[in-house]
Structure formats: C-alpha cells, structure tokens
C-alpha positions in Angstrom: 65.5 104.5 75.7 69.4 105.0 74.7 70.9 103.9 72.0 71.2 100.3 72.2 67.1 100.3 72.5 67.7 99.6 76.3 65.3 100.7 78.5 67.5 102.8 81.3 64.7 103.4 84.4 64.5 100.3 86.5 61.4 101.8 87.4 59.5 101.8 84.0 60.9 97.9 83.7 58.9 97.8 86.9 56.0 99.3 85.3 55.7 97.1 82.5 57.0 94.0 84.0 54.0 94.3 86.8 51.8 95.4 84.0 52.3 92.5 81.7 52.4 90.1 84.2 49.3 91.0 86.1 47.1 90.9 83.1 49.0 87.8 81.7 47.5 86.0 85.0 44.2 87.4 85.1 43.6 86.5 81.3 45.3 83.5 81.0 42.6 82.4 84.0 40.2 83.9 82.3 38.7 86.2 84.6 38.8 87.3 88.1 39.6 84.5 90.7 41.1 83.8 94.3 43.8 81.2 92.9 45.8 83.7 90.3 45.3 86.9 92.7 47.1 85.1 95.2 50.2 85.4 93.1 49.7 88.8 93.0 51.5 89.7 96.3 54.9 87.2 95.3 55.0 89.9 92.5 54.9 92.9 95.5 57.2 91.2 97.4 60.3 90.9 94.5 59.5 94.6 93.9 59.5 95.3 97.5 62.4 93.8 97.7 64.8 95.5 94.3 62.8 99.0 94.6 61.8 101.0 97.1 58.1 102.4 98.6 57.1 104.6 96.0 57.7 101.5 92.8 56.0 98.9 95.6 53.0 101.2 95.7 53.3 102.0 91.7 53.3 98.1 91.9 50.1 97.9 93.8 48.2 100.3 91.7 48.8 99.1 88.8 47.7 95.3 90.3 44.4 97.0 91.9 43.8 98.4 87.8 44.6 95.2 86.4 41.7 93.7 89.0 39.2 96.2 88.1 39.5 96.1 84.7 39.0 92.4 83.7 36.2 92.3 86.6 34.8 94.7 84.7 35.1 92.2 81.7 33.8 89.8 83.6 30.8 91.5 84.9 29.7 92.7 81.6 30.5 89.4 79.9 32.9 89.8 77.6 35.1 87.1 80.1 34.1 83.6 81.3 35.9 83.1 84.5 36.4 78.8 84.6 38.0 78.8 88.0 35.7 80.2 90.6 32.0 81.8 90.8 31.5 84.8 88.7 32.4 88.0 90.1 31.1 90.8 91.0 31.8 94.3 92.9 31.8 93.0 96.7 34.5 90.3 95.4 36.4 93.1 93.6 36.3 95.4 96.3 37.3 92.3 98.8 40.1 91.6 97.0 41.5 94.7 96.6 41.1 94.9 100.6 43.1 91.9 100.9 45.5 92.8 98.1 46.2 96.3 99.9 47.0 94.8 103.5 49.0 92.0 101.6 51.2 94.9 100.6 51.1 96.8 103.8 52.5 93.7 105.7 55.1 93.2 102.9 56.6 96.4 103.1 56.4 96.4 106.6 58.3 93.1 107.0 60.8 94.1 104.0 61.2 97.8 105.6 62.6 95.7 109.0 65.0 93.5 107.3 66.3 96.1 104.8 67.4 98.3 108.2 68.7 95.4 109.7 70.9 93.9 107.0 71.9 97.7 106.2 72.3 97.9 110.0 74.8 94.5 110.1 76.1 96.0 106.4 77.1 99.1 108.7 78.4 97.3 111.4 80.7 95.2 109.6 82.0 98.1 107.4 82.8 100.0 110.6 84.3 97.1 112.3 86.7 96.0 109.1 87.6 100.0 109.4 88.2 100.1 113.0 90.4 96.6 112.3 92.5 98.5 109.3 92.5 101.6 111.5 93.9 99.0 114.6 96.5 97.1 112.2 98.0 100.4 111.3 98.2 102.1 114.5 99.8 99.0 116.1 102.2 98.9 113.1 102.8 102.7 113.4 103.5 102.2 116.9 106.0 99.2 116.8 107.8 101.3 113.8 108.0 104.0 116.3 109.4 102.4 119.0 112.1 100.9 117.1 113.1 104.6 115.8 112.9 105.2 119.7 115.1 102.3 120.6 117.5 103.0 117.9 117.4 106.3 119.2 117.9 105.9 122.9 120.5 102.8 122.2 122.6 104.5 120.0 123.8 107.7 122.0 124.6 105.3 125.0 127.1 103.8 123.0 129.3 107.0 123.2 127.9 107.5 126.9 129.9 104.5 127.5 132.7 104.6 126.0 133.5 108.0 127.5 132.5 106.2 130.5 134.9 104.0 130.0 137.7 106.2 128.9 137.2 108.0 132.5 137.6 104.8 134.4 140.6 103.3 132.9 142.3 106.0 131.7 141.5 108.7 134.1 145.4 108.6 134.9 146.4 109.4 131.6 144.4 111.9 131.4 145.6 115.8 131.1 142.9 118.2 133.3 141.9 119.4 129.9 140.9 116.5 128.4 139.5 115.2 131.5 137.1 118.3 131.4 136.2 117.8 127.7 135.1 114.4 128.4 133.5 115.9 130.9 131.2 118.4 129.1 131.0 115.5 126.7 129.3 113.5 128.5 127.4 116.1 130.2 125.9 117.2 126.8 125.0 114.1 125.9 123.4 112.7 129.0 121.7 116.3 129.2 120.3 115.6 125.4 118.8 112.3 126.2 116.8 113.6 129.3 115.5 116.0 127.4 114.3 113.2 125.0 112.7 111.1 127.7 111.1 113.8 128.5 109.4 114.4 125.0 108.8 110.6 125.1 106.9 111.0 128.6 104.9 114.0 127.1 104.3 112.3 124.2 103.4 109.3 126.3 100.9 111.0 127.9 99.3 113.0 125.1 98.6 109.4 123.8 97.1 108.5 127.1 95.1 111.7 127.3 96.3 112.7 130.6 98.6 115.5 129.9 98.1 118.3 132.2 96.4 121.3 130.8 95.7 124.0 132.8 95.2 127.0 129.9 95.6 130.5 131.6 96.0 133.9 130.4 99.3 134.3 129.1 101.8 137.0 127.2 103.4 135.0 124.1 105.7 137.2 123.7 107.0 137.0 127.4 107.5 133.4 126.7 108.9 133.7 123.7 111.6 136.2 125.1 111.9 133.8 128.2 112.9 130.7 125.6 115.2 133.2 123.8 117.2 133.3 127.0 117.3 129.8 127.3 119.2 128.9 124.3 121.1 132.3 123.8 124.3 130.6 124.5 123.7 128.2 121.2 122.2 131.4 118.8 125.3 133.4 120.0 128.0 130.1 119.6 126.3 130.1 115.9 126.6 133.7 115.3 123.0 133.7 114.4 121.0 136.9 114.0 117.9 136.8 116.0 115.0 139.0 115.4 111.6 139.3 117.1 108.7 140.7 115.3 106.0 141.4 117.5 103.6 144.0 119.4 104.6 144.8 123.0 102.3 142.0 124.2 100.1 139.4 122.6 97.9 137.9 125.1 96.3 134.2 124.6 94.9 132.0 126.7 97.2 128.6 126.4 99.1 126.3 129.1 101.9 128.2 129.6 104.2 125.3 129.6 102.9 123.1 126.9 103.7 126.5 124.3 107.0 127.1 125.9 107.8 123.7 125.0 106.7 124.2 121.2 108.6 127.5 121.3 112.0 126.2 122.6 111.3 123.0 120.1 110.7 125.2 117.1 113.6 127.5 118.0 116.1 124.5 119.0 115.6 123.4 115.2 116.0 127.2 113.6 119.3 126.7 115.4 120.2 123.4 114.3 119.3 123.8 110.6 120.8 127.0 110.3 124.5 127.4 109.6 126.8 130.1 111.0 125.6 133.6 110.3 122.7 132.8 109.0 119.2 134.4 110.7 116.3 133.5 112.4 113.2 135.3 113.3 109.7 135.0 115.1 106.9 137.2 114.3 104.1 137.0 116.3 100.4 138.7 114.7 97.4 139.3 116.5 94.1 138.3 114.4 90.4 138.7 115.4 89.8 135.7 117.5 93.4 134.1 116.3 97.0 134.4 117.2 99.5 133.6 114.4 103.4 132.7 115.1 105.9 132.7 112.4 109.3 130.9 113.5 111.7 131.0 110.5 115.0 130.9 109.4 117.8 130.7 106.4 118.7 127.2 107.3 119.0 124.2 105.1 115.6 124.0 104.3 113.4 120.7 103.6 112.9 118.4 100.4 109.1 117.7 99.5 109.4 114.3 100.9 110.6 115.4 104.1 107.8 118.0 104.8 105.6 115.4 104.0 106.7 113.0 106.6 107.8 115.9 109.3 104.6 115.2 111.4 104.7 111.3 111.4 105.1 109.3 114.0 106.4 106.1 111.9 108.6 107.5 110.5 112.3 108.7 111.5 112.6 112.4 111.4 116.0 112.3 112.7 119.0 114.7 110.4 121.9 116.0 112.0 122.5 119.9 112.2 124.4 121.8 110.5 127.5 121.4 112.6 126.7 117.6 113.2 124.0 118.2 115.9 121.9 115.3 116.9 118.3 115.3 117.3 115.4 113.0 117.5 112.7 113.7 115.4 109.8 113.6 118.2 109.9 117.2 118.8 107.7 118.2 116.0 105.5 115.4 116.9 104.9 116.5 120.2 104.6 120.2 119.0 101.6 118.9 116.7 99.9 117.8 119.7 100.2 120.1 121.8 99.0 122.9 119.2 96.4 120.6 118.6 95.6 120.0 122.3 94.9 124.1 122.1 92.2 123.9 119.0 95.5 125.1 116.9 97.5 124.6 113.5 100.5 124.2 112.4 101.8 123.8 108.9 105.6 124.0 107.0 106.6 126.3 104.8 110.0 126.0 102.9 112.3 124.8 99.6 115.4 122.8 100.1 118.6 125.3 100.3 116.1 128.0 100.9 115.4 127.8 105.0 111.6 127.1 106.8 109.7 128.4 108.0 106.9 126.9 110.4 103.4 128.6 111.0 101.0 128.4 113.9 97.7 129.8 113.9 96.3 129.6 117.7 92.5 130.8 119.2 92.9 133.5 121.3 90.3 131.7 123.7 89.6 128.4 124.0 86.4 126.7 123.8 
C-alpha cells in the first residue's frame, strides 16, 4: 500500500476483487449451483478484458478454488445448497471443465479483438502521421517554390532592363559601356543557368532519378580540377588558397555529383570571405571513411542561420561580401547528394569568425 492506504497493483485489486466476489456468489446461494457459476465467466471476461493472460488465468484459479472449497462445504454438510441438487465431485469436476473452456474461448475471442482494435489503433496513428507528415511537406514545398519564384523573378528584372538599355540606347552608348553591359548581362544570365540547373538536380533528387553511376575516383584530382574552375574569382579576391591533402585520396563516388558539392562549397568560401582573407581544404583518409574539411575566414554564421542552412523552406539566400548574389539551394543540393553517397555533412563556425563545413564520406559504398 502507499501512503494514502491505496492499494497500487491493479493486479492484487484483481485478486481480491475476484476473490470476494466469487465467494460472495457461491455463499450467498448457499452452495454450489449451475445458476451463480454461470456468472462466473462475466467476471473472466471484464478481467480479460482490463488485464492481461497471466491476471485472466490468476482470475480462473482463484474461481476453480472458490468452487472446490464450498463444494467441499457442501459435501460434508456444513452448506445446504437451496437452488439445485446437492453436489458432489463429478459436478465439481464438470464444472470446473466447463469453467476452464469458458475461459479458453474468452481469451481467445478477447486476444482477437485486442490485436485488431490495436491493429486499427495503429493504423490510424500511422495514417494521422503520414497526414501531418503530408501537410508539412506540401507546405514546405509551396514555401519553397515561392523562395524559388522570388528568386528566379527577381534577377530578370535587371536582365531586362539591361535588355532594355541595349535596345534603345544602344546609340548612346560608348564601346565601353556597351561591353560592361555586356558582361553584365552575361554574368547574370550565366548565374541563373547555373541555378536551373541546381533546381533540375534538385528536381530530380526529389524524384529519385538522379543519375548515379559511383566509380573509383581521386578526390583530390577533383578538387584541384574545381580549383581551376573558379581561380579567376579566388585570385579577383586575393584569397589565399591552401590544399591539405595526401598525393591522392581514392573513393568510390559519382564523379560529378562531388564535383558539384566541391565547386558549391568552394563558390561560398569565396563569397563569404572578404578580400585577403584565406580558404583551405583538407582532405583525411580514415579506415573505411574519407573526411573533407572546406573552410575559410569569411563572415561566418549566427546560430539561427546554421540551424536553417540545410532547409528547404526556408530562404538561405545572403549576399557576399562584395554584394554577390546567391540562392540558397546549393547547400541543399549538396546535402543530398552527400546523402545519396551514405555520407555527412555538418557546419562548423561563429559569426565574425569564418566556417567551416565537414564531410565524412565511405570509402566504398554499399
């Protein structure tokens, strides 16, 4: 008991429940008869029904004792049974029989509708879930295609009006300014195709049918190859770029799909990282791992903003740190692609203090 005199075990309320009520019956009939034992099995059936086997057959025994022992009364006379013929041990031992099958069939019927209302419990937890799970995946996707509308809409704005400019003012023009709008434009259109074609990746990472053709590949080869690529940006910047890395780190990956992480995770070093500043990759080998280290002494991220780096719904887009524009779905797509590989990748940095982004890669994939 505790210490408001409770009793705590639902089983022992069982116990003495069954106990009191069994030989409450069988006395108040004053003996052993058909009529009361009958009631017996309603009594098996609530407990089959709050408790489980083992206080259904604690149930049972202790009905089967209560039977014995005022038949035994009754045999040797110290009961007068005023319902039915006296008793004796054939009628005890029948209705035990009966009382024991009784109880068989109960908890066999019970049993069945117990697993199917836990079944249709199941089933309707798992459907409400998949319905949350639905709601928030449409409303992560209609928030993201607004972030992609905003963001497709809004460069075309200066696409046209430099557009524009070249058609009605072409004869105004001097050669140099004809050429800066020129390269203007040609930057920006060049920026948006490279966002459609993040989108389309992305597209298709959602679709599952990305091509993935893993093959035995040097990382460092393609991270030297992606250096190349945007040299011209690291060297406008004055950036200092270091490479720390065996001669060659072999991994078996699609080739393209972790160029395109590379050149994503590089393109932001560069973007976040004022004039001067440095920006290094160190590439480890590990037992069955590969582990790249792309950082830099950029502008760092807030807590808020690592937080959200790797959502879709939400609008990752910052400018660069000489007003360079970006999109936000890069480090998306890089999550699923390192994903797409059995990988990780995780953030490391303060505000003011630079990032640093880690990806831990299986040398083979399963």
């Amino acid at each position: 008991m505790n210490k408001t005199g409770k009793l705590k075990s639902p089983i022992l309320i069982l116990v003495i429940s069954s106990l009191v009520i069994s030989l409450g019956l069988m006395l108040f009939s004053h003996g052993v008869n058909d009529e009361i034992v009958l009631a017996f099995p309603i009594i098996l059936f609530v407990a089959s029904l709050k408790f489980d086997r083992a206080s259904l057959l604690l149930t049972l025994l202790i009905q089967l004792s209560v039977i014995a022992s005022v038949g035994y009364l009754e045999i040797n006379g110290f009961v007068n049974n005023d319902l039915s013929q006296t008793v004796n041990l054939s009628k005890l031992i029948n209705l035990s029989i009966i009382l024991i099958i009784a109880a068989f069939i109960i908890d066999l019927l019970v049993s069945d509708s117990k697993a199917y209302l836990s079944k249709l419990k199941l089933s309707s937890e798992e459907l409400a879930k998949a319905n949350q799970n639905l709601s928030s995946l449409v409303a992560t996707k209609v928030k993201f295609f607004s972030i992609v509308a905003h963001d497709l809409r809004s460069p075309f704005q200066g696409l046209l009006g430099i557009a524009n400019i070249l058609e009605n003012l072409d004869e105004e023009l001097t050669p140099k300014e004809r050429r800066d709008f020129v390269v203007r434009l040609n930057v920006a259109l060049k920026r948006q195709y490279d966002f459609l074609e993040e989108l389309l990746l992305w597209g298709k990472f959602q679709k599952n049918v990305v091509d993935f053709d893993p093959q035995y590949c040097d990382l460092k080869e393609i991270v030297e190859r992606n250096y190349q690529i945007l040299s011209g940006n690291i060297e406008k910047k004055k950036l200092n770029f270091i490479v720390d890395s065996p001669n060659q780190v072999y991994l078996t990956c699609d080739e393209n799909l972790i160029s395109t992480v590379i050149r994503n995770l590089l393109s932001n070093a560069i973007k976040y990282t004022p004039a001067d500043g440095s920006i290094s990759i160190s590439l480890k080998e590990e037992f069955s791992f590969v582990t790249i280290e792309v950082s830099d002494t950029g502008i760092g991220l807030s807590d808020d903003r690592k937080q959200q780096l790797f959502q879709v719904e939400v609008n990752n887009s910052t400018r660069g740190t000489e007003d360079e524009a970006g999109t936000g779905l890069g480090l998306i797509l890089c999550k699923e692609i390192i994903e797409k590989h059995s990988g990780e990748i995780s953030v490391k940095s303060e505000e003011g203090k630079g990032a640093s982004f880690v990806i831990k890669l299986p040398k083979e994939i399963n």
